[in-house]
N, C-alpha and C positions, 0 to 999 in steps of 0.2 A: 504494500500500500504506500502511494507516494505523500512523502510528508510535506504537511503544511509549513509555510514559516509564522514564525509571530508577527504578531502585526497585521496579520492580512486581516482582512476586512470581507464581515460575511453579510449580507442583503437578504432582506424575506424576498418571495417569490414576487408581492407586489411591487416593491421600491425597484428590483430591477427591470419588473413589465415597464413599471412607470417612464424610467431613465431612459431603458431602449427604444421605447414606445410599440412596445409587441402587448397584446395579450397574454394573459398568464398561463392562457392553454398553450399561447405559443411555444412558450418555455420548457412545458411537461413534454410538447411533440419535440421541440430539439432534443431536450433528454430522451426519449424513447430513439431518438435515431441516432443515439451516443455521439450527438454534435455537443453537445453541453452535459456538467455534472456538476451536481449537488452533492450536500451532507443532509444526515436529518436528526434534528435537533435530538435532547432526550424528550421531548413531547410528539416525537416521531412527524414535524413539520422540515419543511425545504427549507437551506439556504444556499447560498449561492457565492461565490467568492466574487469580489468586487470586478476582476479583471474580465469579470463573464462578460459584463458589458461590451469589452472592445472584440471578444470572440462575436458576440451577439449584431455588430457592427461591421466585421465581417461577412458575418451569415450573410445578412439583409441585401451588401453591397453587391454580392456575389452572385445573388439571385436578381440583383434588376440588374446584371450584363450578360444575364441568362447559367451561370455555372450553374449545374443539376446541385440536388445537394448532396449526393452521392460522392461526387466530384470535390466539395466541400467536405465531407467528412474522411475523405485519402487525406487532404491537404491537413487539416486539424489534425487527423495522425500521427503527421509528422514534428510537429511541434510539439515541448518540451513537457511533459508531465506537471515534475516538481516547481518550476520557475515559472513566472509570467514571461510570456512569448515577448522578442525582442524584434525590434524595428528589422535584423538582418532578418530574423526568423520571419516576417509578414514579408520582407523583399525578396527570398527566396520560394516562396509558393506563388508572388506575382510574375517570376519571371518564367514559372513554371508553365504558366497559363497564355503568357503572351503572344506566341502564335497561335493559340485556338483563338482569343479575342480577336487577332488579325484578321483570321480567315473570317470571320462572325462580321465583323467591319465591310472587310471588300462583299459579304456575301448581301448584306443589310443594305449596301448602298449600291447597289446592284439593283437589288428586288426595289427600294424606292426610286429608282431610275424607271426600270420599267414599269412600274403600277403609274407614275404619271402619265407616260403613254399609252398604258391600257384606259386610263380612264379618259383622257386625250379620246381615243379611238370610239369610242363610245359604242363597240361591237355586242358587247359581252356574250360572246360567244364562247362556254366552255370546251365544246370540241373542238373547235379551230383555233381559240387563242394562244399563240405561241407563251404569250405571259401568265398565267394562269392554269396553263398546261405544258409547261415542254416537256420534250420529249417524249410523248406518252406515243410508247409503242405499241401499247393491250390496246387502245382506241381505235387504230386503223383496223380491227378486226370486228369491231361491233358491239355492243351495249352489253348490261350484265356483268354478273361475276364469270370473270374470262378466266380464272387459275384454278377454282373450285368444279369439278365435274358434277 
């Protein structure tokens, strides 16, 4: 079991929904998907160690530039049990990430390139628009579930 230091500073479930601005069920679902941990008091209540916050700040950041949180719970992994995670420790899982954001970039602004010109285009044709559909190979054969017999 990794030791705590003194000093650290423990939060009820509330004060840190509060702080984060997540719900408190928020908190129990990162805990169930071992993104976050707690202690439980002797009145068998949650606390939560103060630095959960900036884990909790993560989460959040990582899911509006789409990281799954599956993706975020590898990355939490690997940082440090006993210590509060250090600025190299947060720079080292972002640089892990920087080409899938890339790709996520050129692909997003790609697809807002062409949704101007589909809507430009004013066709809205599912089967024939190239934007909306490319590539669709199963279509040139006809309607239906085409892979299911």
């Amino acid at each position: 079991m990794p030791q705590v230091p003194e000093g650290v500073v423990w939060l009820k479930p509330g004060q840190v929904a509060e702080r984060a601005g997540v719900a408190v069920s928020t908190l129990h679902y990162y805990e169930s998907l071992g993104l976050i941990t707690s202690r439980r008091t002797s009145g068998n209540r949650r606390e939560y160690r103060r630095d959960v916050l900036r884990v909790i700040a993560f989460i959040r950041a990582s899911q509006r530039v789409g990281i799954s949180l599956e993706r975020i719970k590898d990355a939490l992994d690997q940082l440090p049990d006993e210590d509060v995670p250090t600025k190299k420790d947060w720079a080292r899982i972002s640089r892990q990430w920087r080409d899938s954001l890339n790709d996520r970039i050129e692909h997003l602004t790609a697809l807002r390139d062409r949704f101007s010109d589909c809507i430009g285009c004013g066709c809205l044709s599912l089967k024939a628009c190239p934007y909306s559909n490319p590539d669709d190979v199963l279509g040139t054969t006809g309607q239906g579930p085409l892979r299911f017999p």
